[in-house]
C-alpha positions in Angstrom: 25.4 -4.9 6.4 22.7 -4.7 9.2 19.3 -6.7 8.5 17.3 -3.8 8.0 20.0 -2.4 5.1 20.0 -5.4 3.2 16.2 -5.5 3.8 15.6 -2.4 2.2 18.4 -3.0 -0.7 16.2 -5.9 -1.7 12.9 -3.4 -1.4 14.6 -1.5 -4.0 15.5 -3.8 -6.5 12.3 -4.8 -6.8 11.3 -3.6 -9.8 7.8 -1.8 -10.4 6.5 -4.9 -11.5 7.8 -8.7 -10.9 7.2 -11.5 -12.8 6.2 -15.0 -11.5 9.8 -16.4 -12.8 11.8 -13.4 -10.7 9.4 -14.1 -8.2 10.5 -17.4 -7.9 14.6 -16.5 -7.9 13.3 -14.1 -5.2 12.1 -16.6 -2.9 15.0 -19.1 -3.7 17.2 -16.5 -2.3 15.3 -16.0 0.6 15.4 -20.0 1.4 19.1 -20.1 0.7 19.7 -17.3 2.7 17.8 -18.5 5.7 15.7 -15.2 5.6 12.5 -17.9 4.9 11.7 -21.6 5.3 10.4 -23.9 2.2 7.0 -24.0 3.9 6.7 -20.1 3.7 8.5 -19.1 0.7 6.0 -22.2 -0.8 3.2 -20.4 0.6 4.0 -17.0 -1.2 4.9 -18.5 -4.3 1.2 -20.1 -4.3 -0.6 -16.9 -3.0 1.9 -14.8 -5.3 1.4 -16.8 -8.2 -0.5 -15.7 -11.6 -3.6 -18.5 -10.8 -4.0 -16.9 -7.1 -3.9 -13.6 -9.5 -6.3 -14.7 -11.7 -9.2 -11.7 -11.2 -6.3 -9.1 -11.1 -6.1 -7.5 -14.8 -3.0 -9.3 -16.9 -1.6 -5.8 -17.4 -1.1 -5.4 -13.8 -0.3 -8.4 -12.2 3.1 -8.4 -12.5 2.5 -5.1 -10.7 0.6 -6.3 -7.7 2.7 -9.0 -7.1 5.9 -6.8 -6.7 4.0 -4.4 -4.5 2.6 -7.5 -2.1 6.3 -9.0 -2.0 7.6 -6.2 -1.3 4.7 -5.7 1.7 5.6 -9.0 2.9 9.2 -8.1 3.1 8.6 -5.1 5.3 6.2 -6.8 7.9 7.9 -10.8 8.0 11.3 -11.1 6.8 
């Protein structure tokens, strides 16, 4: 499958919303699959993560953080 396939198959099964826990599998992936070194896929899991979150309303966090993944997907991986 070409980069930009497999890109977008990962685009879509990113749910609506994403959870700090499958935002964490995510990123493990990414590492394992060389699509992102530790350092970055650290990075995002800090400025991802419910603390950087914090002023964002609990009801739509999970919801933000899919839809910034899913930005940093399209413009770095």
């Amino acid at each position: 499958m070409e980069r930009a396939d497999h890109l977008s198959d990962i685009i879509d099964k990113i749910s609506q919303s994403l959870s700090q826990s499958e935002l964490d599998v995510y990123l493990n992936d990414f590492v394992r699959y060389n699509m992102l070194d530790e350092k970055t896929a650290m990075l995002l899991r800090v400025a991802l993560s419910d603390k950087s979150l914090i002023k964002v309303d609990k009801l739509d966090r999970d919801m933000v953080r899919a839809d910034m993944l899913k930005n940093v997907i399209i413009n770095i991986i």
